[in-house]
Kinemage of the C-alpha trace (Angstrom):
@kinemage 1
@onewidth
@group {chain A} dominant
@subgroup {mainchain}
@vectorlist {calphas} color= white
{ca unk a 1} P -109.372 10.356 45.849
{ca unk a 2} L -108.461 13.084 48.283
{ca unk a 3} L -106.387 16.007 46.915
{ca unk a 4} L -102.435 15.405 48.588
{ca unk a 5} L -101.811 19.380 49.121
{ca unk a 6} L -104.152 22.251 48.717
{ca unk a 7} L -103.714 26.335 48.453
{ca unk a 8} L -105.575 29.404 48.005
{ca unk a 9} L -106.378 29.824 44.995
{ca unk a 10} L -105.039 32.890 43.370
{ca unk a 11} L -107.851 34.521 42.317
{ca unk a 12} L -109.563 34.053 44.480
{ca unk a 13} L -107.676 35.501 47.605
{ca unk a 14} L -107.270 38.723 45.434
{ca unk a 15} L -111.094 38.839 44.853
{ca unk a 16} L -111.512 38.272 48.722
{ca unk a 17} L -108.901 40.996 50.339
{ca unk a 18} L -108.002 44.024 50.198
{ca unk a 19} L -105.330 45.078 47.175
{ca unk a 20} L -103.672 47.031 49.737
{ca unk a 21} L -103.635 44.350 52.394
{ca unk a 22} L -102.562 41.579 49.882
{ca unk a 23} L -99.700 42.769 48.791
{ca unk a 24} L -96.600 41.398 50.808
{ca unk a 25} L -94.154 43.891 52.459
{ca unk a 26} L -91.213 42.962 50.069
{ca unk a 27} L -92.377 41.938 46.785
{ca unk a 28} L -90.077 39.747 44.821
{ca unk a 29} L -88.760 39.728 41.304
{ca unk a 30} L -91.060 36.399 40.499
{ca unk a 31} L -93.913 38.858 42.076
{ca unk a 32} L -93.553 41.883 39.448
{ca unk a 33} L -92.167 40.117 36.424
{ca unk a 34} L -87.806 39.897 36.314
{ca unk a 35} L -85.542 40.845 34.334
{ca unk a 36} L -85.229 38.048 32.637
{ca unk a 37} L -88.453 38.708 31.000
{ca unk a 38} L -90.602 36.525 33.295
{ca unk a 39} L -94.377 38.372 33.868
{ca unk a 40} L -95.393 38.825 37.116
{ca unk a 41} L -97.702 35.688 38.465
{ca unk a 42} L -100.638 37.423 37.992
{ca unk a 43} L -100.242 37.564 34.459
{ca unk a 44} L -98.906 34.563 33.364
{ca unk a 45} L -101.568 31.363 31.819
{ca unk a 46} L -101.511 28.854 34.796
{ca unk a 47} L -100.646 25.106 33.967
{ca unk a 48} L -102.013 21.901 35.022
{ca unk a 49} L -100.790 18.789 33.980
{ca unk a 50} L -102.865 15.570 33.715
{ca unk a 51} L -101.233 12.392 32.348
{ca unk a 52} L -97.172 13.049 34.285
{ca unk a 53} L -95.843 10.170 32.963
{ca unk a 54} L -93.659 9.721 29.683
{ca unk a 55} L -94.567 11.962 27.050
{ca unk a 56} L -96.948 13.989 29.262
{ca unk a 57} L -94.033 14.926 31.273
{ca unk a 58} L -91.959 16.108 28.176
{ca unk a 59} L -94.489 18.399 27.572
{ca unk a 60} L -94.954 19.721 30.751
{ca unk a 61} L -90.924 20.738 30.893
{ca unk a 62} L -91.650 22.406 27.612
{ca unk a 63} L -94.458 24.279 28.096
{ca unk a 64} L -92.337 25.262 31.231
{ca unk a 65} L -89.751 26.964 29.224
{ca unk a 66} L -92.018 29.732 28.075
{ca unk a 67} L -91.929 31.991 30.732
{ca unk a 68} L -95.584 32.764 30.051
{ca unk a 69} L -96.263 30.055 32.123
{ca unk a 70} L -96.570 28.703 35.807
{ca unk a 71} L -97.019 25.254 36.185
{ca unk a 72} L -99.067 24.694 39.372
{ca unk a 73} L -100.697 21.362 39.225
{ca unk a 74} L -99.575 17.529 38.418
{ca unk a 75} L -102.117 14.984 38.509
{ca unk a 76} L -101.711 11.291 37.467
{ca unk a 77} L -103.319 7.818 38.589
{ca unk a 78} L -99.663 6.002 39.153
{ca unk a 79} L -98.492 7.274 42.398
{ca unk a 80} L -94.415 7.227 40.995
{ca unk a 81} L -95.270 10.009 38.101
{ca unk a 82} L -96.804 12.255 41.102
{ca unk a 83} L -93.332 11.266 42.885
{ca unk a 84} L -91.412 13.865 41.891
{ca unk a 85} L -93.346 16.457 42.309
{ca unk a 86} L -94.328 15.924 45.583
{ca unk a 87} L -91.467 18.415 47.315
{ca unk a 88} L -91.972 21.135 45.203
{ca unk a 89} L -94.163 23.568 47.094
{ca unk a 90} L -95.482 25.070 44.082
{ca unk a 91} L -97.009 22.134 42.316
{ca unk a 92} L -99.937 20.678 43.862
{ca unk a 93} L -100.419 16.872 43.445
{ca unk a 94} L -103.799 14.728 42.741
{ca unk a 95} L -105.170 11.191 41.659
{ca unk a 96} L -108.324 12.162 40.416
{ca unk a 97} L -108.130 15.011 37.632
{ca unk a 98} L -111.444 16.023 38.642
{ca unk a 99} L -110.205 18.187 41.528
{ca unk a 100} L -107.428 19.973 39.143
{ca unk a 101} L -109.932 20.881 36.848
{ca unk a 102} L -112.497 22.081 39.413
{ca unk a 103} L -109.532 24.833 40.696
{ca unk a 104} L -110.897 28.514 39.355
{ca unk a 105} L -107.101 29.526 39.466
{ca unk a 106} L -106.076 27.393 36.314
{ca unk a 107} L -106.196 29.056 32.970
{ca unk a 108} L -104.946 25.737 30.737
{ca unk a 109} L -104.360 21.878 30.921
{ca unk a 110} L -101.747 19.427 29.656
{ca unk a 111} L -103.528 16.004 28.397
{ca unk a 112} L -100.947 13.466 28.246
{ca unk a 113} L -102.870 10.208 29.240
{ca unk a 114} L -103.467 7.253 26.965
{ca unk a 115} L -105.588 7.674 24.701
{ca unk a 116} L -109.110 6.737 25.941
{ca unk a 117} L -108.951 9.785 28.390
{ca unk a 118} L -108.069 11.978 26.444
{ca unk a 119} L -111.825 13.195 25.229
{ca unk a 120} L -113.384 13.071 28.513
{ca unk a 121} L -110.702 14.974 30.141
{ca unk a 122} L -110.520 17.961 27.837
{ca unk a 123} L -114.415 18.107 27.556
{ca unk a 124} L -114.588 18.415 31.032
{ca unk a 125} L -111.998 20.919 31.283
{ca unk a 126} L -113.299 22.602 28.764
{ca unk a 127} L -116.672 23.325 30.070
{ca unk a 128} L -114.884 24.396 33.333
{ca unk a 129} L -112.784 26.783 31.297
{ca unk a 130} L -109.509 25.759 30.741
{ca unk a 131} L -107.928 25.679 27.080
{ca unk a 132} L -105.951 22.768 26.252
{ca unk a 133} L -102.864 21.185 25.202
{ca unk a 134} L -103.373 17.399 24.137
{ca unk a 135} L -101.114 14.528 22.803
{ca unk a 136} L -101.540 12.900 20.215
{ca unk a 137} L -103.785 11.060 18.842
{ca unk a 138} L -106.274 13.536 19.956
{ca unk a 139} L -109.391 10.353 20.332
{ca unk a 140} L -110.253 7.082 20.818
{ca unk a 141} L -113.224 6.708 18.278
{ca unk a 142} L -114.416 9.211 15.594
{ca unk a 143} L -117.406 9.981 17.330
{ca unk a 144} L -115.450 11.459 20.678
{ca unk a 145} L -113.411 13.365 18.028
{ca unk a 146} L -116.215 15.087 16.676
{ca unk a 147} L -117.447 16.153 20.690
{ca unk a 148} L -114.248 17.453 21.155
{ca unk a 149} L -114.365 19.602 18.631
{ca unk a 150} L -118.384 20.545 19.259
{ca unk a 151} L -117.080 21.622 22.921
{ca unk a 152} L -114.142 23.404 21.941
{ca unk a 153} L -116.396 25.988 20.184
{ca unk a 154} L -119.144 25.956 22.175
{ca unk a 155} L -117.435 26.890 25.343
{ca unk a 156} L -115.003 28.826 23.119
{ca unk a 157} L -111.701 27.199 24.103
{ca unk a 158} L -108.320 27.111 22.598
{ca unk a 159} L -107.185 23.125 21.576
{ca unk a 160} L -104.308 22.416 20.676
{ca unk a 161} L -103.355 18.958 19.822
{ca unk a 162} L -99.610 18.309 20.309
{ca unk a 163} L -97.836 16.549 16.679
{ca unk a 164} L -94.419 18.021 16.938
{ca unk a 165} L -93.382 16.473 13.949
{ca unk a 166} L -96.515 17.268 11.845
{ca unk a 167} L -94.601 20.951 12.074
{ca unk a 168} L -90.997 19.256 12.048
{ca unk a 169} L -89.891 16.944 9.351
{ca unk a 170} L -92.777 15.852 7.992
{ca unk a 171} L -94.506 19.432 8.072
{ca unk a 172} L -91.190 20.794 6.093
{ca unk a 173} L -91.942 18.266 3.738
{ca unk a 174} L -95.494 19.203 3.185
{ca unk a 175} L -94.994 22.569 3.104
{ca unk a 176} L -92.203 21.904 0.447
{ca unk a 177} L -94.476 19.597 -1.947
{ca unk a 178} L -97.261 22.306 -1.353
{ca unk a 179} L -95.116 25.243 -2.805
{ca unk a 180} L -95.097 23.047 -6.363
{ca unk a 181} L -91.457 22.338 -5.851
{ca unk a 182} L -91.947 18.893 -7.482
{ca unk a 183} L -94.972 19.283 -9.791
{ca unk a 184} L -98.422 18.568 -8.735
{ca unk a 185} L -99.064 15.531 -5.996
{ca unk a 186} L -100.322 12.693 -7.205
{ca unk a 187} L -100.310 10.096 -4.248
{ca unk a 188} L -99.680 10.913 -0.390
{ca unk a 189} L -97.431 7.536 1.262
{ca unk a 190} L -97.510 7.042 4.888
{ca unk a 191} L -96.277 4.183 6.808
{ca unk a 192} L -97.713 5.021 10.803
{ca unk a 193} L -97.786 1.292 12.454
{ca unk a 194} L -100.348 -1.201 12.618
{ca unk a 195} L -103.534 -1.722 14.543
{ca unk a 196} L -104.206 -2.477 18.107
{ca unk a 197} L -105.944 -6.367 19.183
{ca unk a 198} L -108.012 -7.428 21.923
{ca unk a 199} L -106.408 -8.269 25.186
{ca unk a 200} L -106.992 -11.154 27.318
{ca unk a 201} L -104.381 -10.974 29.890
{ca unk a 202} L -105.242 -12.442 33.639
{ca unk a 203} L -105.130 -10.289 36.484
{ca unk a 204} L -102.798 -9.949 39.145
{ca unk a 205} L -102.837 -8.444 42.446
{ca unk a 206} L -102.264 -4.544 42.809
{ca unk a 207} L -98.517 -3.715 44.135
{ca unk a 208} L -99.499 -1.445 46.989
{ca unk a 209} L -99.026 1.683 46.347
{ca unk a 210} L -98.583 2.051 42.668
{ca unk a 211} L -101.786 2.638 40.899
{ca unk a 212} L -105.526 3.430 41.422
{ca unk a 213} L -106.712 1.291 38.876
{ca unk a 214} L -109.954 2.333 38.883
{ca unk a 215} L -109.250 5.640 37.966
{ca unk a 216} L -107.202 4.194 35.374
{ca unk a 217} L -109.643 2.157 33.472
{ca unk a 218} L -112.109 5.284 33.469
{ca unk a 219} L -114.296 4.886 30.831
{ca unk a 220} L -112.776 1.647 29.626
{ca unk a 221} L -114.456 -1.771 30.326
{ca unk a 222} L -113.430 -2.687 33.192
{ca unk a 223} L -111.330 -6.022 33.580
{ca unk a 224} L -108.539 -6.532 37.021
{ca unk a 225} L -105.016 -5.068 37.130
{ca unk a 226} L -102.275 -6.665 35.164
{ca unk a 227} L -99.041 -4.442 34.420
{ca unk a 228} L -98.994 -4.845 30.895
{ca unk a 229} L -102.566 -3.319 30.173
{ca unk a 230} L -101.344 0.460 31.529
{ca unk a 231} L -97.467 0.238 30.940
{ca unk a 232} L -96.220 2.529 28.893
{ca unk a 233} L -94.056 0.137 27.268
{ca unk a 234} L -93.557 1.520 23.148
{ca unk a 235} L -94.864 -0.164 20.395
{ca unk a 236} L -97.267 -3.335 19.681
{ca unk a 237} L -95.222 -6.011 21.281
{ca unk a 238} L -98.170 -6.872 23.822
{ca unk a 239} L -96.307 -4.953 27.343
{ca unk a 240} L -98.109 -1.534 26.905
{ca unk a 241} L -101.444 0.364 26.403
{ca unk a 242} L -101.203 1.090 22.810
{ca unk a 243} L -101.243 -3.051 22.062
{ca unk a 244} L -105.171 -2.828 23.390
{ca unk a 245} L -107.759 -2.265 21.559
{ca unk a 246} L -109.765 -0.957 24.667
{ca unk a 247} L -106.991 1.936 25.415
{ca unk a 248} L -105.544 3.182 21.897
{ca unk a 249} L -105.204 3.134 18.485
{ca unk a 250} L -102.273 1.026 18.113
{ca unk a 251} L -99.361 2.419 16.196
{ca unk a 252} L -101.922 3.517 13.401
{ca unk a 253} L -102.938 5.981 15.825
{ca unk a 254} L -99.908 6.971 17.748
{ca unk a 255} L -97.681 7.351 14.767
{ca unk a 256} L -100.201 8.574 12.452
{ca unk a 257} L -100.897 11.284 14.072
{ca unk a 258} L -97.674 12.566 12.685
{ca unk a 259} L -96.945 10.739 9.562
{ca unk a 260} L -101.130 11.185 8.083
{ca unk a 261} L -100.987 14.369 9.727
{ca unk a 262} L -98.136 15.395 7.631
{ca unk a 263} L -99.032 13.645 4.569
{ca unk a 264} L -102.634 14.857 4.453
{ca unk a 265} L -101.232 18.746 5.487
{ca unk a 266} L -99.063 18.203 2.354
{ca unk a 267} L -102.064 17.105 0.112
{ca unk a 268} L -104.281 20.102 1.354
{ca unk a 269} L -106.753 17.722 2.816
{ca unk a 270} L -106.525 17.898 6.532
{ca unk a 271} L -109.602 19.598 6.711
{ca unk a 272} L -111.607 16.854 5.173
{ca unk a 273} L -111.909 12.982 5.118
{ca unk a 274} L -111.584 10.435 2.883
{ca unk a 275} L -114.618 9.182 0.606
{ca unk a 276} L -113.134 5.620 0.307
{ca unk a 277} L -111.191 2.809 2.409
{ca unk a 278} L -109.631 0.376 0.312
{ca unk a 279} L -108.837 -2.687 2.161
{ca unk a 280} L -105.439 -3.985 0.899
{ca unk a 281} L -106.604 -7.351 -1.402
{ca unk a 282} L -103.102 -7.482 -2.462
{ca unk a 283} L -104.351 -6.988 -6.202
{ca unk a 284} L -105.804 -3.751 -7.528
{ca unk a 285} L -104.484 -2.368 -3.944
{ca unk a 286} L -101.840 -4.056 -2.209
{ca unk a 287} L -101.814 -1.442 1.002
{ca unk a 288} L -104.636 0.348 2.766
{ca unk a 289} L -105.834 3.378 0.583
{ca unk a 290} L -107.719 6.226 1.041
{ca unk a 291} L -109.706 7.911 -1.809
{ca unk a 292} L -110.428 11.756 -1.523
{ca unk a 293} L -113.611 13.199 -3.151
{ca unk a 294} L -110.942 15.411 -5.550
{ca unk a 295} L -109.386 11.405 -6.821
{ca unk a 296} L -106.192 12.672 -4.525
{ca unk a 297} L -104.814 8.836 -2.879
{ca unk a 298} L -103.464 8.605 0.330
{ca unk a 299} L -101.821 5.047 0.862
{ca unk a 300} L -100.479 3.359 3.853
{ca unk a 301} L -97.613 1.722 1.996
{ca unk a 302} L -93.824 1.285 3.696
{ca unk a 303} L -92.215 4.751 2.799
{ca unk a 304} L -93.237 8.484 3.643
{ca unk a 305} L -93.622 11.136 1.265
{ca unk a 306} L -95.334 11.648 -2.319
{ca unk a 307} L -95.555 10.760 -5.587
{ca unk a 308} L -95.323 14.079 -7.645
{ca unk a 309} L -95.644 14.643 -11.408
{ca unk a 310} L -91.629 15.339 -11.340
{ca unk a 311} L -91.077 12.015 -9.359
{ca unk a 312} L -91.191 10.822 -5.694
{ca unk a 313} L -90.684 13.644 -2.880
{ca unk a 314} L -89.457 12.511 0.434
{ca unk a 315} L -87.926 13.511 4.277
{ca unk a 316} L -84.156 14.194 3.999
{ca unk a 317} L -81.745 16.222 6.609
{ca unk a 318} L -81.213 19.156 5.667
{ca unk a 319} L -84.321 20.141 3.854
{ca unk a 320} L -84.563 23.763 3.125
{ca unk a 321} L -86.825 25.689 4.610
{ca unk a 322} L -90.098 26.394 2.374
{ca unk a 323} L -90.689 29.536 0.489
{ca unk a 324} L -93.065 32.717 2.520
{ca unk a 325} L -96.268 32.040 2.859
{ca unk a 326} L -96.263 28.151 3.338
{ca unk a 327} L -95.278 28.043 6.819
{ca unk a 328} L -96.485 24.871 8.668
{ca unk a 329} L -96.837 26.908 12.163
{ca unk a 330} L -97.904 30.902 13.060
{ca unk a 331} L -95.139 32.963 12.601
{ca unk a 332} L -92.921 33.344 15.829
{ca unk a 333} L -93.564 30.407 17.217
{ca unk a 334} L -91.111 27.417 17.517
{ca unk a 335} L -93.008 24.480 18.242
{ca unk a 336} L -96.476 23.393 18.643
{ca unk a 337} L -96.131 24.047 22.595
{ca unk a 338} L -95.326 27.587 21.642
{ca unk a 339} L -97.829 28.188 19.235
{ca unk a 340} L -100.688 27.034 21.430
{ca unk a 341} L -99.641 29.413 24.266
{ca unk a 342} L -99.435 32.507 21.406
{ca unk a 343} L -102.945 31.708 21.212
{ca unk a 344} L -104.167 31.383 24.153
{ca unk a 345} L -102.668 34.861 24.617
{ca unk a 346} L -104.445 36.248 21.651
{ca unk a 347} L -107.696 33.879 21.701
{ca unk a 348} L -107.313 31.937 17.945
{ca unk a 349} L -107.242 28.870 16.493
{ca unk a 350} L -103.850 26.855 16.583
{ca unk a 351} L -101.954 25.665 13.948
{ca unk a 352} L -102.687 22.036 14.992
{ca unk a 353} L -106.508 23.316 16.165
{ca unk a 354} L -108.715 20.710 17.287
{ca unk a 355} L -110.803 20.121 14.080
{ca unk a 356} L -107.379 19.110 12.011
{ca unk a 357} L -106.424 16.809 14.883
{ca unk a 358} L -109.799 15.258 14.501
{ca unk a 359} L -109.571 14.763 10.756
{ca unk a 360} L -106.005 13.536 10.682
{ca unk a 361} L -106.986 10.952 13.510
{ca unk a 362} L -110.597 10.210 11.487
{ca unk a 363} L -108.036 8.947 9.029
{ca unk a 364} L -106.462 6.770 11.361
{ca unk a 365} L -109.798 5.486 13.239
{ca unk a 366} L -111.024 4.557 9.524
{ca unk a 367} L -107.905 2.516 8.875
{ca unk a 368} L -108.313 0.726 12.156
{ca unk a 369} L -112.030 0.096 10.964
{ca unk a 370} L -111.037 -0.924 7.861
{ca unk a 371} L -108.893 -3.699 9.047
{ca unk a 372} L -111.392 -4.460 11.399
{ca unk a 373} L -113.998 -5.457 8.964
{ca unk a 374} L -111.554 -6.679 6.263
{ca unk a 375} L -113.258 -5.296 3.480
{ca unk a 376} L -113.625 -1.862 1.715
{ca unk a 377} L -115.712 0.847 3.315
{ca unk a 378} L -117.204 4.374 1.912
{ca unk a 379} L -117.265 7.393 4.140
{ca unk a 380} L -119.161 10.545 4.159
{ca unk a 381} L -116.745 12.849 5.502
{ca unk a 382} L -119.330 15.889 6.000
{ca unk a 383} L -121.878 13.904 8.290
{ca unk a 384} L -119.206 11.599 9.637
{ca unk a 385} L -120.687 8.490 9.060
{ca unk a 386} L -120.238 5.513 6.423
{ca unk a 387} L -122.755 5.105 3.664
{ca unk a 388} L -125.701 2.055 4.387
{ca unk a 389} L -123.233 0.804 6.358
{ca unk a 390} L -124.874 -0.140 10.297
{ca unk a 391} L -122.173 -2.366 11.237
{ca unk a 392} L -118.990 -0.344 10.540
{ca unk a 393} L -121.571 2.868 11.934
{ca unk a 394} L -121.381 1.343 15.275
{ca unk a 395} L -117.840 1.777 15.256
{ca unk a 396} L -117.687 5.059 14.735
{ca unk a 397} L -118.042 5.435 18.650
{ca unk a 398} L -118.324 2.956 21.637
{ca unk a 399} L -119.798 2.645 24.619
{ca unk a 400} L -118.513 4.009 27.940
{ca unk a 401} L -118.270 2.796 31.319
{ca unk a 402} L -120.498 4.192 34.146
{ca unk a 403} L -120.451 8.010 34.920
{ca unk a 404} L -118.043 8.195 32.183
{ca unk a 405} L -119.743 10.104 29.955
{ca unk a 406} L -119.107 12.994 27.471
């Protein structure tokens, strides 16, 4: 896929030329940093976005408000999320992320593609230097979790993994039930969506000029076009990616990143995994349940909150803010876009750092297993595997297709 516009990169034209010679004759405002507080080009983190579409875009357009940032690059397989885009003369444009990442002059990416991208993206861009910015859920399968995590400190990388809500309502919950506002938690609830199935729809031609579909699939199997495999169509109603098995999650994914994120943040476990998966027999456990090595219960049930020792805690509007010391983000920063670009600045570990991301959406993968097999499963959560267990251990990861590797 050939690149659609190309520039100089920045760095490298200052590297090349003469600081004398480079600079223009009149330099602008945007040049040396305005009034308004915007830093000169030079020193602001530069953007790329991967993923335009949807969500992706949303956090492109807020990650654009900090004025810390110059967006510079779009890049997306659909040709109408590159539309947009294509008459501003500061954004370059691609198909093929492979040529965004390969630019010297970016400093960070934006992941927002479905979800079986996402961990051979941000490894790659990670090796070539970028930090990241991901959606939610941060992986397809445990195992590409746990890479993701193993690159992010070997090439020493900021990750953040976007869960707005993790720090919103259901982070001002945790962070409430973690002060010992209502007594000591008993039982984390959750109710994040159900599990993705296999698809089997029949393919159809290609509209022209809508999609390389190819680039698409990526690592998935791959199978011909049909609209309803990459649509971005909400929910599990069998018109969008996160209905497929071979693309996301399902709901248990999508959702749960926020709603097990927040739960498990609230029980003080979202640096750990479970030890047990009950499957729900509708007897001794009528929903899915998790089983923590300290006898803490997480359970997928049809509310969200927890059962305390002074009664059942839950979201409201208006909750007050929790007391110093529990905050559910760094200080100063607003929102999980903020808080990754604080530290990026001052190279540490986000609130919503890659290794929490892949726990909370372990939790999630292990439901989806769980369901899977229809029975109950036990989990080491320090080697990442499940206990004499081979045939839920080969679902920990999956294979991937061609040079799609990671």
């Amino acid at each position: 896929m050939k690149t659609m516009k190309t520039k100089i990169s920045r760095r490298t034209f200052i590297k090349s030329s003469g600081i004398a010679l480079a600079l223009p004759t009149i330099i602008t405002s945007k040049a040396l940093g305005a009034l308004d507080g915007t830093p000169p080009a030079s020193q602001r983190i530069t953007l790329g976005g991967i993923g335009m579409g949807g969500r992706g875009s949303g956090n492109i357009r807020q990650l654009m408000t900090d004025r810390r940032v110059q967006f510079v690059a779009a890049c997306d397989v659909k040709h109408n999320a590159l539309r947009a885009w294509k008459n501003n003369k500061n954004v370059d444009t691609y198909f093929d992320y492979r040529e965004l990442v390969a630019r010297d002059d970016i400093d960070m990416i934006m992941c927002g593609t479905p979800d079986h991208w996402h961990a051979q993206i941000t490894i790659d861009a990670m090796k070539a230097g970028k930090d990241v910015f991901c959606e939610k859920p941060l992986s397809l399968t445990i195992g590409e979790g746990r890479k993701m995590v193993e690159t992010a400190r070997t090439y020493g990388r900021v990750f953040s993994c976007g869960s707005q809500r993790v720090i919103g309502d259901y982070g001002r919950l945790a962070s409430a039930a973690r002060s010992g506002r209502y007594g000591k938690i008993l039982e984390g609830h959750a109710n994040p969506g159900g599990p993705p199935r296999m698809c089997y729809l029949p393919g159809v031609t290609i509209p022209p000029n809508t999609i390389e579909w190819d680039l698409w699939l990526g690592p998935a199997p791959w199978v011909p076009y049909h609209p309803y495999r990459c649509s971005s169509a909400y929910g599990l109603g069998g018109q969008g990616f996160r209905t497929w098995y071979d693309y996301s999650g399902g709901m248990m994914t999508d959702w749960g990143g926020h709603k097990f994120g927040g739960a498990t943040h609230g029980m003080g476990v979202d640096h750990t995994g479970p030890t047990q998966i009950k499957y729900p027999d509708g007897k001794e456990y009528k929903y899915l349940t998790y089983i923590f090595k300290n006898g803490m219960k997480l359970i997928k049930s049809n509310r969200q909150g927890y059962m305390c020792e002074k009664g059942w805690a839950e979201p409201w509007n208006g909750m007050p803010v929790p007391p110093p010391g529990l905050r559910w983000y760094e200080e100063g920063a607003r929102s999980p876009h903020e808080d990754c670009i604080n530290c990026i600045i001052e190279r540490r570990r986000p609130f919503r750092d890659v290794e929490y991301a892949h726990r909370v959406a372990s939790v999630c993968h292990l439901g989806n297993i769980c369901f899977r097999l229809k029975r109950d499963l036990k989990w080491d959560p320090d080697k990442e595997e499940f206990i004499n267990d081979e045939e839920a251990n080969r679902l920990v990861d999956r294979p991937r297709r061609g040079p799609w590797q990671i």
